[in-house]
C-alpha distance (Angstrom), angle and dihedral (degrees) to the residues before:
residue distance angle dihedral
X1 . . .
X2 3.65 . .
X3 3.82 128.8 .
X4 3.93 92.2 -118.9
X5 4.40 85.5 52.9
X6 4.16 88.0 49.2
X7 3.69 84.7 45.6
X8 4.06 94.2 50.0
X9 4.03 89.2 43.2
X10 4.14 89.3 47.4
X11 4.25 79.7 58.8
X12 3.94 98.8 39.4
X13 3.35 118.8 129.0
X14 4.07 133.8 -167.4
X15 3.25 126.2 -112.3
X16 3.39 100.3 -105.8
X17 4.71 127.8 -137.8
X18 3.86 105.2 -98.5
X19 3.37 84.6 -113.1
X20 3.47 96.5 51.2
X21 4.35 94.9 83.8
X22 3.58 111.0 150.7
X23 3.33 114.3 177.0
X24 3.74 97.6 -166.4
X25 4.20 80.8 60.0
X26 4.13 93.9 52.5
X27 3.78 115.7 102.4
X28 3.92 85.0 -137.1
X29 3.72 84.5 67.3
X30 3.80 104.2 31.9
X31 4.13 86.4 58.5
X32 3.33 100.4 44.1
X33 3.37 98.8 55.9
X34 4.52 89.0 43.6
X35 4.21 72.8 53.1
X36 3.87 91.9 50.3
X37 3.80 83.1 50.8
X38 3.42 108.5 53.2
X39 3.86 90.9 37.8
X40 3.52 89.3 56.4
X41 4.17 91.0 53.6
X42 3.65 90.2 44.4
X43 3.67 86.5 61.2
X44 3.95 96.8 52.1
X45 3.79 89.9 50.6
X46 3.63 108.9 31.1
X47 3.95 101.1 23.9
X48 4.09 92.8 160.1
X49 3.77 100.6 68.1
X50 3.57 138.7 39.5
X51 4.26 120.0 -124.0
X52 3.50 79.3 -102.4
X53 3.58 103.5 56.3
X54 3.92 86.0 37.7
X55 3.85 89.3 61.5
X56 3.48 94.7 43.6
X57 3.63 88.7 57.6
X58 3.36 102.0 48.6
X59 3.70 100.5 45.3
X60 3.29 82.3 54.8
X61 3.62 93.1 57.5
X62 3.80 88.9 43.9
X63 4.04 96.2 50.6
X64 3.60 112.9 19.7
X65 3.65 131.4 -133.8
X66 3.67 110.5 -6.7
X67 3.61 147.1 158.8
X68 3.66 118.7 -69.4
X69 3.73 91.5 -129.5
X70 4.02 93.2 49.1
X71 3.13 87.5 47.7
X72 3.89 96.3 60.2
X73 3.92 84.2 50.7
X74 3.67 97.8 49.3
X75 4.20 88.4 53.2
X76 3.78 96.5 35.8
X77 3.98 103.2 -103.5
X78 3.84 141.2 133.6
X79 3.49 111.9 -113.7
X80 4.04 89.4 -109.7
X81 3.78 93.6 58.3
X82 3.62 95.1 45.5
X83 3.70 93.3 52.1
X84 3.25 85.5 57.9
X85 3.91 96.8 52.0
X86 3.42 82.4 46.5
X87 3.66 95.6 62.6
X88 3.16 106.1 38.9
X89 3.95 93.3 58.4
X90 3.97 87.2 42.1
X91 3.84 86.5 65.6
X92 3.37 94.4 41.3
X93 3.85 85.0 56.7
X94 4.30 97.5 -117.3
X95 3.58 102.7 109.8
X96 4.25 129.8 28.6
X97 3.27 125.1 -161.6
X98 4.20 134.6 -146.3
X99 3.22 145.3 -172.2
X100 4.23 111.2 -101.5
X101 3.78 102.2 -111.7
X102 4.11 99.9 -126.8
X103 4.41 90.5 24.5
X104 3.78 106.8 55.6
X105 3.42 84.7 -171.6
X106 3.28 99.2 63.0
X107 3.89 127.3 99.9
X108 3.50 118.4 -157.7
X109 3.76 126.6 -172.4
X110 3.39 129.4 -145.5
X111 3.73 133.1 170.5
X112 3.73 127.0 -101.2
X113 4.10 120.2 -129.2
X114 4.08 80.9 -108.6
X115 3.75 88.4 48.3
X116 3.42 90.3 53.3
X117 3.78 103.8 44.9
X118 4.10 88.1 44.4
X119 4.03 90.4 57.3
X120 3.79 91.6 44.5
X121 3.56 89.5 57.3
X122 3.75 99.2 43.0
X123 3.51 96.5 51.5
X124 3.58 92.5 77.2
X125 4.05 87.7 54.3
X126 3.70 94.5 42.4
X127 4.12 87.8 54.1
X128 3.80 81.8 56.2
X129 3.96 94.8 45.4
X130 3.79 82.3 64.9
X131 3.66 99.4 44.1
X132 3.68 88.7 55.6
X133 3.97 92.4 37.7
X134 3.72 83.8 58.1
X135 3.98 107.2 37.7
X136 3.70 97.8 106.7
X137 3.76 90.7 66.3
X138 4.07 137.6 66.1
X139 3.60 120.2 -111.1
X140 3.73 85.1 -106.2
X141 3.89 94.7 49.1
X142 3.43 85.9 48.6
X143 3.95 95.0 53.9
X144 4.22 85.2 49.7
X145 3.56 85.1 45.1
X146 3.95 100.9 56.7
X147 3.99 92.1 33.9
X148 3.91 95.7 52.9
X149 3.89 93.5 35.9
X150 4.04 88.8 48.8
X151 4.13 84.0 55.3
X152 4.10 83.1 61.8
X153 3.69 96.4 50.1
């Protein structure tokens, strides 16, 4: 048997009576209340910005300029919410927009020198974020963690 099959046994669960719905057991619940969690830590460190507007910032940082709507796919996001994001750090002067030269229609999104110098600094807190997120477990549980949570996403 392979490690990933003792892994998926270790996280087995019964099938349980109809009558036997516990919501406290439902992994509706269970993640929205690890989501609670690490949006409450967030806060306490980076008290400024929404999650969002943090991963806005930093894929930013990671890809350069882009459009508005790649950038919603690259972080997850309708196009409505991340026009949103998008404006809100616009006016707080962290991101500009401009029109694609060829594609009028195009935004693109780039960040600002204060964008950039506010990610670079809260990328040292956000590394800390998700040491505290992830305290409770091992460094092996975490590993499990990530790999079966990233075959969810």
């Amino acid at each position: 048997m392979s490690g990933e099959d003792n892994l998926l046994k270790l996280v087995e669960v019964e099938e349980p009576e109809e009558h036997d719905y516990l919501l406290q057991e439902q992994v509706g619940f269970i993640l929205r209340k690890a989501h609670q969690r690490h949006v409450s830590i967030f806060a306490a460190h980076i008290g400024d910005l929404t999650p969002p507007q943090f991963a806005a910032l930093a894929k930013l940082r990671d890809v350069g300029e882009t459009s508005q709507n790649q950038l919603g796919t690259l972080i997850a996001m309708d196009a409505a919410t991340v026009k949103g994001v998008i404006d809100r750090l616009k006016a707080r002067g962290l991101v500009e927009l401009s029109k694609h030269e060829v594609d009028k229609r195009r935004l693109l999104v780039n960040l600002t020198a204060e964008g950039r110098d506010a990610i670079e600094r809260l990328i040292p807190l956000a590394r800390e974020i998700t040491r505290e997120t992830l305290a409770p477990l091992s460094a092996k549980e975490i590993a499990t963690f990530m790999k079966l949570l990233a075959k969810l996403a």
